[in-house]
C-alpha positions as CSV (number, residue, x, y, z in Angstrom):
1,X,-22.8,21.0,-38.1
2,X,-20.3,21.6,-35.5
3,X,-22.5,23.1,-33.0
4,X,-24.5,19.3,-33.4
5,X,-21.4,17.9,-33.4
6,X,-20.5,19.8,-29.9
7,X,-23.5,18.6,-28.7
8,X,-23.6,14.9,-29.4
9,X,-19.7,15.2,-27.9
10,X,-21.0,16.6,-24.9
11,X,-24.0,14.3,-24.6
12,X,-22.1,10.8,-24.8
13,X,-19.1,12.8,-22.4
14,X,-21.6,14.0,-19.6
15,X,-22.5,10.5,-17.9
16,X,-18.5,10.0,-17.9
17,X,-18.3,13.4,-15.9
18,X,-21.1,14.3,-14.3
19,X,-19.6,13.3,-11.2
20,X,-16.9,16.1,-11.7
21,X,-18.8,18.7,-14.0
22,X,-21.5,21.4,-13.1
23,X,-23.1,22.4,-16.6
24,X,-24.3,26.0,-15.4
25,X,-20.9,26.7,-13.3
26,X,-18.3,24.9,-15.8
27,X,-15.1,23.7,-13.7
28,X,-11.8,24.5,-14.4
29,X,-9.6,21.7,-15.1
30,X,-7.6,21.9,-12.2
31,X,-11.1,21.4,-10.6
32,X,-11.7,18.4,-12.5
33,X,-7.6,16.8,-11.6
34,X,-8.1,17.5,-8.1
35,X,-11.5,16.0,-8.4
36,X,-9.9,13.0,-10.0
37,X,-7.1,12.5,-7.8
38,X,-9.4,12.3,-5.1
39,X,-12.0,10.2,-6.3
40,X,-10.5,7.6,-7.8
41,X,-10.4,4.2,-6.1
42,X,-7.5,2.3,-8.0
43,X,-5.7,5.4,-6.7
44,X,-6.9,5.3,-3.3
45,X,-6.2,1.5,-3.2
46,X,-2.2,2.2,-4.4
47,X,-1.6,5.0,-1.6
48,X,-2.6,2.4,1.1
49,X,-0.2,0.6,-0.2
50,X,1.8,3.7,1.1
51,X,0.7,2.8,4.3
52,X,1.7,-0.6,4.2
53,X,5.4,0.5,2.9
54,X,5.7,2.6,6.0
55,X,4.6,0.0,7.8
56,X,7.3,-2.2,7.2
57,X,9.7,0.3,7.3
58,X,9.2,0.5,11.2
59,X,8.9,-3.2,11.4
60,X,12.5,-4.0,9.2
61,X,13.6,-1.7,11.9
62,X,12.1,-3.6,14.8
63,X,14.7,-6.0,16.9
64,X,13.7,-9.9,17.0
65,X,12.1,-10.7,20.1
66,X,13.7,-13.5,22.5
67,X,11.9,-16.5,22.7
68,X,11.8,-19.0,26.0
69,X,11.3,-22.7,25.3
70,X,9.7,-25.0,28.2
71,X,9.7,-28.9,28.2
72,X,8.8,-31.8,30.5
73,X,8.8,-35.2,30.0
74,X,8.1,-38.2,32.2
75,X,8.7,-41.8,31.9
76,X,4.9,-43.0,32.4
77,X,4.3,-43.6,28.6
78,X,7.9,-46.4,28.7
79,X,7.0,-47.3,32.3
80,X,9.3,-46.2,34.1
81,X,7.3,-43.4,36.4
82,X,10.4,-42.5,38.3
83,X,12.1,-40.8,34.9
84,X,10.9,-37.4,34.5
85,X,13.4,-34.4,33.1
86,X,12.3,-30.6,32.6
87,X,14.3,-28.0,30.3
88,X,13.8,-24.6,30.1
89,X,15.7,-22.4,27.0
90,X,15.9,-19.0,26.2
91,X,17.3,-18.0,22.8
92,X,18.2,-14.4,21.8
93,X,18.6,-13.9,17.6
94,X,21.9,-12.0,16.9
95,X,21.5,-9.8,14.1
96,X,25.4,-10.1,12.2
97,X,26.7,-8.6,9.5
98,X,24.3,-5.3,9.1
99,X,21.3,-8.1,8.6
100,X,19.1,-5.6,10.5
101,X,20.6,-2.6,8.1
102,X,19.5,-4.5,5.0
103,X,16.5,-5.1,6.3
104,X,15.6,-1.6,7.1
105,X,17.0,-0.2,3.3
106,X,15.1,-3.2,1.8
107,X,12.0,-2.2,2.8
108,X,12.7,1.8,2.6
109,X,13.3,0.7,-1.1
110,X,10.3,-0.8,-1.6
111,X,8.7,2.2,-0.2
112,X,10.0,4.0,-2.4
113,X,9.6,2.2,-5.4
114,X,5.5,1.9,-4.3
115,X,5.3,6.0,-4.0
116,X,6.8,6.4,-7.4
117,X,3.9,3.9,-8.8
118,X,1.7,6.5,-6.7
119,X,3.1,9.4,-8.5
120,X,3.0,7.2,-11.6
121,X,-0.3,6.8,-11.6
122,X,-1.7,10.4,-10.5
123,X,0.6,11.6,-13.8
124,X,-1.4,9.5,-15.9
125,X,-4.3,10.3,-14.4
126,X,-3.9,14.2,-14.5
127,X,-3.0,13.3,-18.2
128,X,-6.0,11.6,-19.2
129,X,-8.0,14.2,-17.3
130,X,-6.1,16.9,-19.3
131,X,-6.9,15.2,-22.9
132,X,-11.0,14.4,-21.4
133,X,-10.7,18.2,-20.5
134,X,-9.2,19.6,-23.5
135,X,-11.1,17.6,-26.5
């Protein structure tokens, strides 16, 4: 009875991992973690979101760029065709106060908040691998 029960277990497990298991070879189940942490998309999809963390990292660190304003008007709309007046502006932002130093640890935080999630995840992945692997 427990040999029929081993195989019934094995049968309803196999279309779960036959991405990951060879039945003549057998896989260890460091085979089948690495296999996992690989594979698996939700993963995949929360280490870009590495990417993006780094990302913003070197744009917090980034200066503002300066920004040059042009206008012209003319009086033709009031009637008055003589009237005409052209300003030009250029404004530099000021970063005061460590604003560009908040900045920078605000988003080095985040990062680091998004790779613990990362390593989160792969330790619950690794764990359900473990209890898939061991039962």
């Amino acid at each position: 009875m427990n040999g029929a029960s081993r195989a019934t277990n094995s049968v309803a497990v196999s279309p779960i991992l036959a991405p990951y298991f060879d039945p003549l070879q057998g896989t260890s189940a460091s085979d089948l973690v690495r296999r996992a942490l690989a594979s698996n998309r939700e993963l995949a999809a929360t280490r870009l979101d590495i990417e993006r963390g780094r990302a913003r990292v070197r744009q917090a660190g980034l200066r503002p760029n300066p920004t040059i304003d042009f206008e012209q008007t003319t009086g033709r709309l009031t009637g008055s065709p003589g009237e005409s007046e052209t300003s030009v502006g250029v404004s530099l932002p000021l970063e005061l106060n460590g604003q560009r130093r908040r900045r920078i640890e605000l988003a080095q935080a985040e990062l680091e908040a998004i790779e613990a999630e990362v390593a989160d995840r792969e330790r619950r992945l690794t764990g359900e691998v473990l209890t898939l692997y061991s039962e």
